[in-house]
Steps between C-alpha positions, in 0.01 A plus 500: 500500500589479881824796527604590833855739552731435765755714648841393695562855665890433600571463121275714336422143309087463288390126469191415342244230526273397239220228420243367344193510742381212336770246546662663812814487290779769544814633444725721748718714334815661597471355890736584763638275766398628810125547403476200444272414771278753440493404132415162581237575751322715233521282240372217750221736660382564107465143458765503204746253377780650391660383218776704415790733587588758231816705574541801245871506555773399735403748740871669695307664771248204683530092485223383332230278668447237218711248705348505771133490319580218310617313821129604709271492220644319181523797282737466216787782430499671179744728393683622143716266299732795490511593916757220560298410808611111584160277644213630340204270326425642226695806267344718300639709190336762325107415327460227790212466686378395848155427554360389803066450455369753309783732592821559226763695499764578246836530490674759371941532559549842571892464620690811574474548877635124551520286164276276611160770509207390439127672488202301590196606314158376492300376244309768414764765519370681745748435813864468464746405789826685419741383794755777523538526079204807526431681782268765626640780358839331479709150378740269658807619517805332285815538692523157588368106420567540152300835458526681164298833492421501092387124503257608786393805347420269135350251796271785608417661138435174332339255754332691774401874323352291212267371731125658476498884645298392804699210603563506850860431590616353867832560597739275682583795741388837583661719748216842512218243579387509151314173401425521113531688196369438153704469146358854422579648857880409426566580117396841563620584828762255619842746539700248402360334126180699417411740336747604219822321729756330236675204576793659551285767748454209696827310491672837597226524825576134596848542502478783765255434693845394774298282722650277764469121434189321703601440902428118431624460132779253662229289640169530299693432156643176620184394686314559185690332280372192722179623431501584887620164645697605836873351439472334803097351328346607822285809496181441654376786639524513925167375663360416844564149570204365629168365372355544145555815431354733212685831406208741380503766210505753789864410612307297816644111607135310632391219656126288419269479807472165517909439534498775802266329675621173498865639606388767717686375804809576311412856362489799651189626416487929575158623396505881444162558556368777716393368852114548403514267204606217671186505706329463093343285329791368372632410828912418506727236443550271850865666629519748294661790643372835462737772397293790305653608193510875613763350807662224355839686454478601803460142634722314266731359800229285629555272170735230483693507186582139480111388493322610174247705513161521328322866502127508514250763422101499368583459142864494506566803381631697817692134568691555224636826544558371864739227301645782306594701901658173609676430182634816517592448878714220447245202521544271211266203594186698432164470288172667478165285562358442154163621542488620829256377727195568286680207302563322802152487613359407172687199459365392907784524657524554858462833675509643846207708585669699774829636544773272663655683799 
């Protein structure tokens, strides 16, 4: 199985991709809204199809990104019977499965944070995906969305712990940068239900634990319950708005060769190469201007912010973090050189051989 673990640092939020190398067939689980163009350009850059979105609850601190997956890539939105979540395709009660290729998962309600809490586990019972029912060390609190702290802690005992000892569990959150745990790790040392802890141990922790509510409870619950359609059912993520543009895993917006060179006339092309290398073998783009990437802040108001701009490098590596400066500046029509111009050259295009004034 193909696993991969994402992390959305502004809300402490896990997702998880799986698939079956085989097919290419995945499932994203527990996505948030604003990754979801990294999400997408990982699954594409994996050569997946993703199949489906699996929320483990009706999350109160992020808006999920199944919406706006299923409008990009076709996915369909699952979610449980019992989450109240209007829009989904398909959902799923307790003993379901989802399989996808060779891939399965189970699932198993374990409501008590939200009462509509469900664990994803797979086949073989060796991974389970606990959303915010189980965490490291911890469990979903209960003060709100229908929480109830004994029908968590019976969710926990009965549906998670009974799961092989060296299960590894993934939480939905974790705030200490811890990334798993296993059902053994947690029965014996989780402070707030292992060990010897009683239900009523734990129902007497939960009900003091006198947190505040989530900063975007008023907005992620809602937006949820729409299985993360904006009210307004825009949402797309902002973008330059020129050419055929690809937003890499790396967080970087590109542009194909062959596009810049037949629109180079209306580009900007700033190649951050030192002056030596443009004397290379690789030569430079015709009217490119050079502006190394050691003194491009320093140089930033030669640019004209209403032209976009393409940065170019050797490879494209240093190009993109040249996007990332002039992102950062203010520039919004910006994109790296795919390739750089060892791509470039390779597919024939034309070069200059010596600088240009």
């Amino acid at each position: 199985m193909l696993f991969r673990q994402l992390f959305d640092a502004t809300s402490w939020t896990y997702s998880y991709l799986l698939a079956d190398p085989a097919s290419g067939d995945a499932v994203l689980i527990d996505s948030v809204f604003e990754q979801h163009l990294r999400d997408a350009a990982l699954i594409r850059e994996l050569g997946l199809a993703l199949r489906y979105t699996l929320e483990t609850h009706a999350h109160a601190d992020h808006v999920t990104g199944a919406w706006l997956m299923r409008e990009h890539v076709g996915s369909a939105i699952v979610v449980s019977a019992s989450s109240g979540a209007q829009g989904a395709d398909r959902y799923v009660d307790d003993g379901d499965r989802i399989e996808v290729g060779s891939l399965a998962l189970e699932v198993r309600a374990t409501p008590g944070h939200t009462s509509g809490c469900v664990t994803y586990v797979t086949a073989d019972h060796a991974m389970a995906f606990t959303g915010d029912a189980l965490l490291v060390r911890g469990a979903g609190r209960t003060d709100f969305q229908e929480g109830d702290a004994r029908r968590l802690f019976r969710s926990i005992r009965e549906r998670i712990f009974t799961l092989p000892p060296a299960c590894l569990l993934y939480p939905a959150h974790d705030y200490a940068g811890r990334t798993v745990t296993t059902v053994r790790e947690e029965r014996a040392f989780n402070p707030r239900l292992g060990g010897e802890a009683r239900e009523e141990d734990f129902v007497g922790y939960m009900n003091h634990l006198g947190l505040p509510h989530p900063r975007q409870i008023d907005v992620a619950v809602p937006a949820n319950l729409r299985c993360g359609k904006p009210a307004d059912g825009r949402g797309t993520p902002a973008r330059p708005s020129f050419g055929p543009l690809v937003y890499t895993h790396g967080g970087i917006w590109e542009l194909g060769p062959l596009w810049v060179a037949e629109h180079r006339a209306e580009l900007q092309l700033v190649d951050v190469r030192n002056d030596a290398e443009l004397d290379g073998e690789l030569g430079q783009i015709e009217g490119a201007r050079s502006m190394p990437l050691d003194v491009l802040r320093d140089r930033l108001g030669e640019l004209d912010r209403r032209m976009p701009i393409v940065t170019v490098c050797q490879s494209g590596v240093r190009s993109a973090q040249a996007a990332r400066i002039l992102e950062a500046s203010g520039f919004v029509e910006v994109a790296n050189l795919a390739g750089g111009m060892i791509r470039w050259q390779e597919l024939g295009l034309p070069v200059a051989r010596r600088r240009s004034p």
